[in-house]
C-alpha positions in Angstrom: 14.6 27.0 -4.3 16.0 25.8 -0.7 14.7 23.7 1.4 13.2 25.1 5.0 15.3 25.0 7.4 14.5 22.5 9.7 15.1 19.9 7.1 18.1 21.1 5.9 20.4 18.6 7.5 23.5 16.4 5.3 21.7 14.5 2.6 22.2 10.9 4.4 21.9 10.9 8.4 18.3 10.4 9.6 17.7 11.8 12.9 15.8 10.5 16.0 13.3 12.5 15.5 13.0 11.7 11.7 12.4 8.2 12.9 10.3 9.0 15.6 7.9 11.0 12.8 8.0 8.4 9.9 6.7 5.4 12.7 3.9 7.4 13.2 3.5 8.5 9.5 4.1 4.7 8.6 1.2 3.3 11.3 -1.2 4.7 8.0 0.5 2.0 6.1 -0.3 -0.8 9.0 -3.8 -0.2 9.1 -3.9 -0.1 5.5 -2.3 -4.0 5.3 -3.6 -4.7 8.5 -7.3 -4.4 7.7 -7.3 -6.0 4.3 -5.4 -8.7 5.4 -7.8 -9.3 8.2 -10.6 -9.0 5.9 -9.0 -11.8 3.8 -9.0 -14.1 7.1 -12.0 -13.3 8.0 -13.5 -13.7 4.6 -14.7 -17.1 4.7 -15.7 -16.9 7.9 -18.7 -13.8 7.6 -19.0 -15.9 4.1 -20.6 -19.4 6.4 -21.7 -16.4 9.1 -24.0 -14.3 6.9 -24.4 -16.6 3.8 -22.7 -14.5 1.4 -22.9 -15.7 -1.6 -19.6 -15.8 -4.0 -20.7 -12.7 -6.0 -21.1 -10.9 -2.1 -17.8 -11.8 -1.5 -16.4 -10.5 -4.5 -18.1 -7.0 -3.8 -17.1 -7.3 0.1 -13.6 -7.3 -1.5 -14.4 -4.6 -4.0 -15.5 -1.8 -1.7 -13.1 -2.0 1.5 -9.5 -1.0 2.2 -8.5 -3.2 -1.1 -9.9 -1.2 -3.4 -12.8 0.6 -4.3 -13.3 2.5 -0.7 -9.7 2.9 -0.4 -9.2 4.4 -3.7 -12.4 7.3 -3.1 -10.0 7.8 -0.1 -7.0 8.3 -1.4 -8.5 10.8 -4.5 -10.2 13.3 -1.8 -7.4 13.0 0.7 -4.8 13.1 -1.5 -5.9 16.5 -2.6 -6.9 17.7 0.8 -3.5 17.1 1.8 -1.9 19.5 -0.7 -4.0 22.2 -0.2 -5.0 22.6 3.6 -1.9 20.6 5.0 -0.6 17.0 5.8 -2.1 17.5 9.1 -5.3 18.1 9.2 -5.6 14.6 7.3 -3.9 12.5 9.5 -4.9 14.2 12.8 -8.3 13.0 11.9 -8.5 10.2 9.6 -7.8 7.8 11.7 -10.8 8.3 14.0 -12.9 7.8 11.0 -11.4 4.3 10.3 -11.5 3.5 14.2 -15.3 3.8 13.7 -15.6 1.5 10.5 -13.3 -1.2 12.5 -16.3 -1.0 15.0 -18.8 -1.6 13.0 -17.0 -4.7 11.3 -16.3 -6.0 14.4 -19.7 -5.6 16.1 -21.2 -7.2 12.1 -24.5 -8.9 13.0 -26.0 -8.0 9.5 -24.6 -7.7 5.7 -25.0 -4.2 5.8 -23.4 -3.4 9.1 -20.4 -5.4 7.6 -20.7 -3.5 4.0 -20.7 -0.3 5.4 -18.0 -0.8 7.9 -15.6 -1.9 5.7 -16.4 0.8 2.9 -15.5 3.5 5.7 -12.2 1.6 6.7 -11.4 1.9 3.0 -12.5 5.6 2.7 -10.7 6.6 5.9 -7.0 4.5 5.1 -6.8 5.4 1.6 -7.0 9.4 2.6 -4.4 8.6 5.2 -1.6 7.0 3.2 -0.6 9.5 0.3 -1.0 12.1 2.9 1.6 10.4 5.5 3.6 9.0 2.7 4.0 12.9 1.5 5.1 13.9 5.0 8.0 11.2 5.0 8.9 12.0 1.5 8.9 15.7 2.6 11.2 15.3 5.9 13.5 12.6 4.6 17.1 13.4 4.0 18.1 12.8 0.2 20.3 9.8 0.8 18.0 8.8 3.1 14.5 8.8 1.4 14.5 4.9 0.4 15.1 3.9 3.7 12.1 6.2 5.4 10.1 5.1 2.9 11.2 1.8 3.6 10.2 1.7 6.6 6.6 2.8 5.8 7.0 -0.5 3.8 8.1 -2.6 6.9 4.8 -1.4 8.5 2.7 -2.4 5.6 3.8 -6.0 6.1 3.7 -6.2 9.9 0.0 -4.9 10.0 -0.6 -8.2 8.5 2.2 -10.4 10.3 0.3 -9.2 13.6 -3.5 -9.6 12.3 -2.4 -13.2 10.7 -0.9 -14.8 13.7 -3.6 -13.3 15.7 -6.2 -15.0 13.3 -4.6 -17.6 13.0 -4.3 -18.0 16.8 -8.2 -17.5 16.9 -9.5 -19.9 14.3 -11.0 -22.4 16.9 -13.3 -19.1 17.7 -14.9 -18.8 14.4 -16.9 -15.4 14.3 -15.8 -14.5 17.2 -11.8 -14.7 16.6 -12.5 -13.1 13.7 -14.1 -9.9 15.8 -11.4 -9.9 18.1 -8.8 -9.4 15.3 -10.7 -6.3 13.9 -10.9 -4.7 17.4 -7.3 -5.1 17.8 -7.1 -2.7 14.4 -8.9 -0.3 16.9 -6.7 -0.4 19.3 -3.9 0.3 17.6 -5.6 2.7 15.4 -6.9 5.0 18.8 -3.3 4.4 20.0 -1.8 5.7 16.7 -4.0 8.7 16.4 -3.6 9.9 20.1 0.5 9.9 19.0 -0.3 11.8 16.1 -1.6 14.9 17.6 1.9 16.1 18.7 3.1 16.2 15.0 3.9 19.5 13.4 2.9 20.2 9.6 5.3 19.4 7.2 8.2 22.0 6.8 8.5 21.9 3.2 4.4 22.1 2.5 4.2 25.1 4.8 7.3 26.9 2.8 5.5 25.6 -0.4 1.7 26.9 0.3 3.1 30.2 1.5 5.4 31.2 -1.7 2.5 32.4 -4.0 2.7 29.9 -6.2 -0.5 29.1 -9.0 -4.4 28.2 -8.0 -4.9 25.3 -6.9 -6.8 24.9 -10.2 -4.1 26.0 -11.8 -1.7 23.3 -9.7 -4.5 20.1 -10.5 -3.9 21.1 -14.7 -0.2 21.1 -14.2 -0.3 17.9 -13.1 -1.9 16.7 -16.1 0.8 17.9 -18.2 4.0 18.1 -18.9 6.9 16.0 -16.7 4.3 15.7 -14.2 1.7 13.9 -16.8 4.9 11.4 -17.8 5.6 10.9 -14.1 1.8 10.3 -13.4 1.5 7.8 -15.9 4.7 6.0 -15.3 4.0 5.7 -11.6 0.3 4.9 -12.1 1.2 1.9 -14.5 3.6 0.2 -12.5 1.6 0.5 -9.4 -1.7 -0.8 -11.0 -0.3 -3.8 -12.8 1.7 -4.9 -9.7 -0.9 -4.1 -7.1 -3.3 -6.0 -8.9 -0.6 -9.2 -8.1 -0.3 -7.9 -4.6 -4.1 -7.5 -3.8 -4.8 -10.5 -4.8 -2.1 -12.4 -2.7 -2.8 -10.1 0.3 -6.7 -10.7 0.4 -7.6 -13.6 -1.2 -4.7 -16.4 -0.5 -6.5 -17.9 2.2 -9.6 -17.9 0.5 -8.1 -19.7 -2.7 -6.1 -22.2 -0.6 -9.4 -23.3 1.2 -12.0 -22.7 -1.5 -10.0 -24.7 -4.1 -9.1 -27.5 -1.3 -4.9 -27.2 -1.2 -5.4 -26.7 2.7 -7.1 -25.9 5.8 -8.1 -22.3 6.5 -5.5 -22.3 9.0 -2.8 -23.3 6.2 -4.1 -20.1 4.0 -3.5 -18.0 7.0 -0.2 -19.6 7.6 0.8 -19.1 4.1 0.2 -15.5 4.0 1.5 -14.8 7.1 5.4 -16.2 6.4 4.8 -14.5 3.3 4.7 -11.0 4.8 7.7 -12.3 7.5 9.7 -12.4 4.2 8.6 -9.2 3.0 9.9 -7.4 6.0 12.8 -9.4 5.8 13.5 -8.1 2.3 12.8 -4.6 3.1 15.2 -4.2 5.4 18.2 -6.3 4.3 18.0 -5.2 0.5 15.6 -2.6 -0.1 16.6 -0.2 2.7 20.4 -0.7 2.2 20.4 -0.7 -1.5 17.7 1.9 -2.9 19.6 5.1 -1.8 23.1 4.0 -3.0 22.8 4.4 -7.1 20.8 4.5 -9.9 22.2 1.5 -11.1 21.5 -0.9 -7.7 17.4 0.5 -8.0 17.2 -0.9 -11.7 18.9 -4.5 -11.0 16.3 -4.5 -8.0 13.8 -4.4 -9.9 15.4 -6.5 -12.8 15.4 -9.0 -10.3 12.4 -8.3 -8.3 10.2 -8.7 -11.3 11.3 -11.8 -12.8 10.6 -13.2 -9.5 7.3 -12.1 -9.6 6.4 -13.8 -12.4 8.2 -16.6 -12.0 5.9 -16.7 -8.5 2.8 -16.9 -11.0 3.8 -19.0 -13.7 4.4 -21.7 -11.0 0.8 -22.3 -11.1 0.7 -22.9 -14.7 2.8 -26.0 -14.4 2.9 -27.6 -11.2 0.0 -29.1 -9.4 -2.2 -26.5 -6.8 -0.8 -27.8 -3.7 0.7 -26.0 -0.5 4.7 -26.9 -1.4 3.5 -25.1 -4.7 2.1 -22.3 -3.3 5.0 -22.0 -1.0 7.4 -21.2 -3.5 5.1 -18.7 -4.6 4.8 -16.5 -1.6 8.6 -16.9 -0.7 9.6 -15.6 -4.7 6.4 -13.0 -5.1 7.5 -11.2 -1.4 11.2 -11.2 -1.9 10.4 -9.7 -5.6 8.0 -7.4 -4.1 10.3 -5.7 -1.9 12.6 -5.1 -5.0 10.0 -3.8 -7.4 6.7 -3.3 -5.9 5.1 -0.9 -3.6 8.5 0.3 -2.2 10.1 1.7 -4.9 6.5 3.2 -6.4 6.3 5.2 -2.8 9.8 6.4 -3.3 9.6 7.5 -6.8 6.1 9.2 -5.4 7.7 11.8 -3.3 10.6 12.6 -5.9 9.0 13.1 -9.5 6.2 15.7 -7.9 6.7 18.9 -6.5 5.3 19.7 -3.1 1.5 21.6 -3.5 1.0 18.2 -5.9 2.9 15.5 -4.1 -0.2 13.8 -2.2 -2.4 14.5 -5.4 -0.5 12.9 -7.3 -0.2 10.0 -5.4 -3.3 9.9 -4.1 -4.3 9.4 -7.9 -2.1 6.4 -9.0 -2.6 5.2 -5.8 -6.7 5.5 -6.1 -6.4 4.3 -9.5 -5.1 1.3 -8.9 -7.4 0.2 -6.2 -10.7 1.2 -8.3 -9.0 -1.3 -10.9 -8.0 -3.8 -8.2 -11.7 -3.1 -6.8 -12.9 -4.8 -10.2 -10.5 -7.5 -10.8 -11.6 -8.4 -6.9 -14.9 -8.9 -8.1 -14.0 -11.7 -10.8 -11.5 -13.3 -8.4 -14.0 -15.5 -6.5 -15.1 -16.4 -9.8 -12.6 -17.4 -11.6 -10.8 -19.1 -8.7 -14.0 -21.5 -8.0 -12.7 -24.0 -10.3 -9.0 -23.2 -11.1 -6.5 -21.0 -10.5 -4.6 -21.4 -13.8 -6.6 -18.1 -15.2 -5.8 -16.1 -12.3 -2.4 -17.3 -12.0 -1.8 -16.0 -16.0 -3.7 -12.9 -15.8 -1.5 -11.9 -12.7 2.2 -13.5 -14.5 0.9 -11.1 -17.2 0.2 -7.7 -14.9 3.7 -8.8 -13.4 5.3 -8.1 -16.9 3.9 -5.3 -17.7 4.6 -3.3 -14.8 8.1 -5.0 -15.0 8.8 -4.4 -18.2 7.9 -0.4 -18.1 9.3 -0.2 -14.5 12.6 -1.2 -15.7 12.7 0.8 -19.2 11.3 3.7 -18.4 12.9 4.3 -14.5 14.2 8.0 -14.0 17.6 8.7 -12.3 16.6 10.5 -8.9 18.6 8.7 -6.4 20.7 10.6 -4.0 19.2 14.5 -4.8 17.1 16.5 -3.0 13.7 17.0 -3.5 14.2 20.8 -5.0 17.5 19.9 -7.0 15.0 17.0 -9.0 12.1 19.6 -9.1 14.9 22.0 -10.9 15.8 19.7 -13.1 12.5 18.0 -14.3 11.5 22.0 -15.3 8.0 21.6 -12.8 7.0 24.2 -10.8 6.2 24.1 -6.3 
């Protein structure tokens, strides 16, 4: 099988209008960041606001773009996007999650502020393996990792911009805090009105119009098979370091105050150089690197996960302080770029064909968060009087995903999308 047309170009030049697409595509990943980020600022604050209780908090974390919404999300609109078309999820997804940043931001009540953030999760985690799918799909095949990439860049400047913003608005209490969701709005009405002039992906259209199985038929394909190994491999990775990385991204400020290493303006601080170096590390290394061999995407993450850990252990023997929890966020974001979300949305878009691409990863992906949804629950927990468990639990979810990330990889770098489905044996 060929690829359509319009996306047969040479397998390494990205056009203008490949750039142009995947910035829109990649404003699913901003929100995303962006809103459990500013939940995690904000945390504290609707905790003294509305006298949640630690337990509240823990299921305020649980339901929203972190987890639990997210991943109902991502399941439904991961689907919905393989079998009616990348577009007709993003062209309206995002109006959805406009109106659960509204009711966040206008929270006078526990429910209003439940509620809100369950849609925001609902309405981001249907975007992302949707827009994700549509990069993958248009990318050129020396050219994936840094598309991709990008997407990445845009899930750590969502909370670069809702951090300093916060952090900016601390002297407002509840009121900064509402200001920072309403600029999610914003940028989320912006983003959708942009949308509306992107056409359906190229290769889905050629894909869903070849006769190929039921989608019944597709859904048990994917449980089988290259696609079950690829499901599995991607899924374990991704749920053992996103466990790490929702954690950092919504509860670091939290942690630092509750457990008295800083101010809440410190937290915020902290997590915001923290996604400063992500970007960094995106662009310098991942970007350049990822597409080049087989060989440079192991020793990234070789060396991306030993940083991780390393980031964790940290806590285990040196005192909970901010220089300590410094050298965390500096080693567990430049790690993360090399063997974290990155490399799991690359690998995404190569190891499933077309009518299962946003299934797929809208399955790992929902997975993960329903799992991360839990383990949010505990967090407050187990963090109220030290944060030597939850620093081993997450050294430990590290490993694991290192471990199997590294000895398990497959060798897709540099082919296209239909020369890997050819020679994985799985059907369009």
């Amino acid at each position: 099988m060929t690829a359509p047309q319009d996306v047969r170009q040479d397998d390494h030049t990205i056009s203008r209008q490949q750039w142009k697409i995947s910035v829109l595509a990649a404003m699913a990943s901003y929100l995303d960041a962006g809103s459990i980020v500013a939940l995690g600022a904000g945390m504290s604050v609707f905790q003294a606001e509305l006298g949640l209780t630690s337990t509240g908090v823990g299921v305020l974390a649980a339901i929203g773009p972190n987890a639990i919404g997210c991943a109902i999300g991502a399941f439904i609109g991961g689907r919905l996007g393989d079998k009616l078309g990348r577009k007709r999820i993003y062209k309206w997804d995002l109006m959805v999650y406009a109106l659960g940043i509204l009711l966040v931001a206008g929270s006078f009540t526990t429910p209003m502020l439940f509620i809100g953030t369950f849609i925001v999760g609902v309405a981001v985690g249907a975007d992302v393996p949707t827009s994700l799918a549509l990069v993958g799909e248009l990318a050129p095949a020396k050219g994936r990792g840094r598309l991709i990439g990008l997407t990445q860049v845009a899930w750590f400047l969502g909370p670069v911009v809702v951090l300093v913003l916060a952090l900016l608005l601390t002297p407002m209490g509840i009121t900064g805090t509402r200001i920072v969701f309403l600029s999610l709005f914003v940028v989320a009405v912006v983003t959708w009105a942009l949308r509306q002039g992107i056409a359906e992906s190229a290769r889905w259209q050629s894909a869903a119009s070849s006769g190929k199985p039921s989608p019944t038929a597709q859904v048990k394909a994917l449980f089988s098979g290259q696609n079950l190994r690829a499901l599995v491999w991607t899924g374990t990775i991704y749920t053992f370091w996103g466990l790490a990385a929702g954690t950092a991204g919504i509860f670091t400020p939290y942690i630092v105050t509750t457990l008295n290493a800083g101010t809440q303006s410190a937290g915020v601080a902290l997590s915001c150089a923290g996604f400063v170096i992500g970007i960094i590390a995106t662009v310098t290394i991942f970007m350049r690197l990822n597409d080049k061999s087989y060989q440079r995407r192991r020793t990234m993450w070789a060396v991306g996960s030993l940083m991780q850990v390393t980031a964790y252990a940290l806590f285990l023997v040196l005192p909970f302080t901010v220089p300590t929890v410094v050298l965390n966020v500096v080693l567990f974001n430049i790690g993360g770029a090399l063997a974290g979300e990155p490399t799991y949305k690359v690998f995404s878009q190569e190891l499933f064909p077309t009518m299962l691409r946003g299934t797929a990863q809208g399955f790992t992906f929902g997975v993960a968060r329903v799992l991360l949804g839990v383990w949010s629950f505990f967090v407050p927990m187990l963090a109220s009087a030290s944060i030597g468990p939850v620093a081993a639990l997450l050294a430990g979810f590290l490993l694991v995903s290192g471990v199997v990330g590294y000895f398990f990889m497959p060798d897709t770098v540099g082919k296209s999308l239909e020369q890997i489905e050819k020679e994985r044996g799985v059907a369009t």
